[in-house]
C-alpha positions as CSV (number, residue, x, y, z in Angstrom):
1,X,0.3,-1.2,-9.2
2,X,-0.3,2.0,-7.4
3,X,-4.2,2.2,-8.3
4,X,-3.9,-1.3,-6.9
5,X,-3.4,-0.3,-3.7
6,X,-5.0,2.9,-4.0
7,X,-8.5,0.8,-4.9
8,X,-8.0,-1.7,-1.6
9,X,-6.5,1.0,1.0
10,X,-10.5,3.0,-0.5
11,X,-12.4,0.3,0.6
12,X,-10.7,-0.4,3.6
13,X,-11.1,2.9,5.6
14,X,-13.3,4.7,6.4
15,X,-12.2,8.2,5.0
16,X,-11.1,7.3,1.3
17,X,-10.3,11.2,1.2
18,X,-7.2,10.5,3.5
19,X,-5.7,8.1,1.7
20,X,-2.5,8.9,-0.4
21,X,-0.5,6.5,-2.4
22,X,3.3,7.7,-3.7
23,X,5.3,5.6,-6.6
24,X,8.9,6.2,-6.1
25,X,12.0,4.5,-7.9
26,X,15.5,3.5,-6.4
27,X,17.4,1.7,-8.9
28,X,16.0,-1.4,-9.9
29,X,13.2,-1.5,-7.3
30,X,9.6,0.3,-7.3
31,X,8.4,1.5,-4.1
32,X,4.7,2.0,-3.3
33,X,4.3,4.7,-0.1
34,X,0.8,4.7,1.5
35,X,-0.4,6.9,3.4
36,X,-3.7,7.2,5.6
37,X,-5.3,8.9,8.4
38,X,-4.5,7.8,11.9
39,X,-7.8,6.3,12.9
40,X,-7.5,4.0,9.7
41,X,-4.3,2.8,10.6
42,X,-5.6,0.1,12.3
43,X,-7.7,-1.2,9.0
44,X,-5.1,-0.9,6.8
45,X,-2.5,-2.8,8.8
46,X,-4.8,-5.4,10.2
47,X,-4.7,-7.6,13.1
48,X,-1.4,-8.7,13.7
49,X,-0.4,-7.1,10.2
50,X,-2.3,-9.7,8.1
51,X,-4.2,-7.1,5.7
52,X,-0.7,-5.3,5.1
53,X,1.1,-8.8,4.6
54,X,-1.7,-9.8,2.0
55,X,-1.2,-6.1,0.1
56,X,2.4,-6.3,-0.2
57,X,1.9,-10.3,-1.3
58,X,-0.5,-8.5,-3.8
59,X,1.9,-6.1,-5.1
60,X,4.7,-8.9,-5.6
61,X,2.6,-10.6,-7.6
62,X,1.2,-7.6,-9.3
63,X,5.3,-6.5,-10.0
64,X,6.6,-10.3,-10.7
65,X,3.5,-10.6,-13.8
66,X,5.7,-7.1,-14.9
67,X,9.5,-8.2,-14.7
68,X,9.6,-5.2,-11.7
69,X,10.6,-5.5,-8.2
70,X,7.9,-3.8,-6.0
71,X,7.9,-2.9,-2.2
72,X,4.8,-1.3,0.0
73,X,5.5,1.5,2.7
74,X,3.1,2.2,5.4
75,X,3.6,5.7,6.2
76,X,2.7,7.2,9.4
77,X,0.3,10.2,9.1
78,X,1.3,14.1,9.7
């Protein structure tokens, strides 16, 4: 699930060399941190959040086919 989003948040920006995808676990739930550079912010969340709405509708799917409970994090850049 993380190369998932690792492969769409690539071809959505511009500099694929910024983009950083974390797994981490909290109990029973998986969650996906992404992280890209400020100017791609914009691609990656979409207008009105619709390209982040359809990645995390993704990554449901992606965990329900699995039996896991998965969640996407947009990170802001440092």
């Amino acid at each position: 699930m993380k190369e998932l989003i690792e492969y769409i948040a690539t071809s959505l920006v511009d500099d694929p060399g910024q983009v950083r995808v974390t797994q981490e676990r909290y109990g029973g739930q998986t969650v996906i941190k992404l992280r890209v550079a400020q100017e791609d912010m914009g691609r990656v969340i979409g207008r009105g959040g619709k390209v982040a709405n359809a990645m995390r509708t993704l990554l449901r799917v992606a965990g329900a086919q699995e039996g896991k409970r998965v969640s996407l994090d947009i990170d802001e850049p440092q």
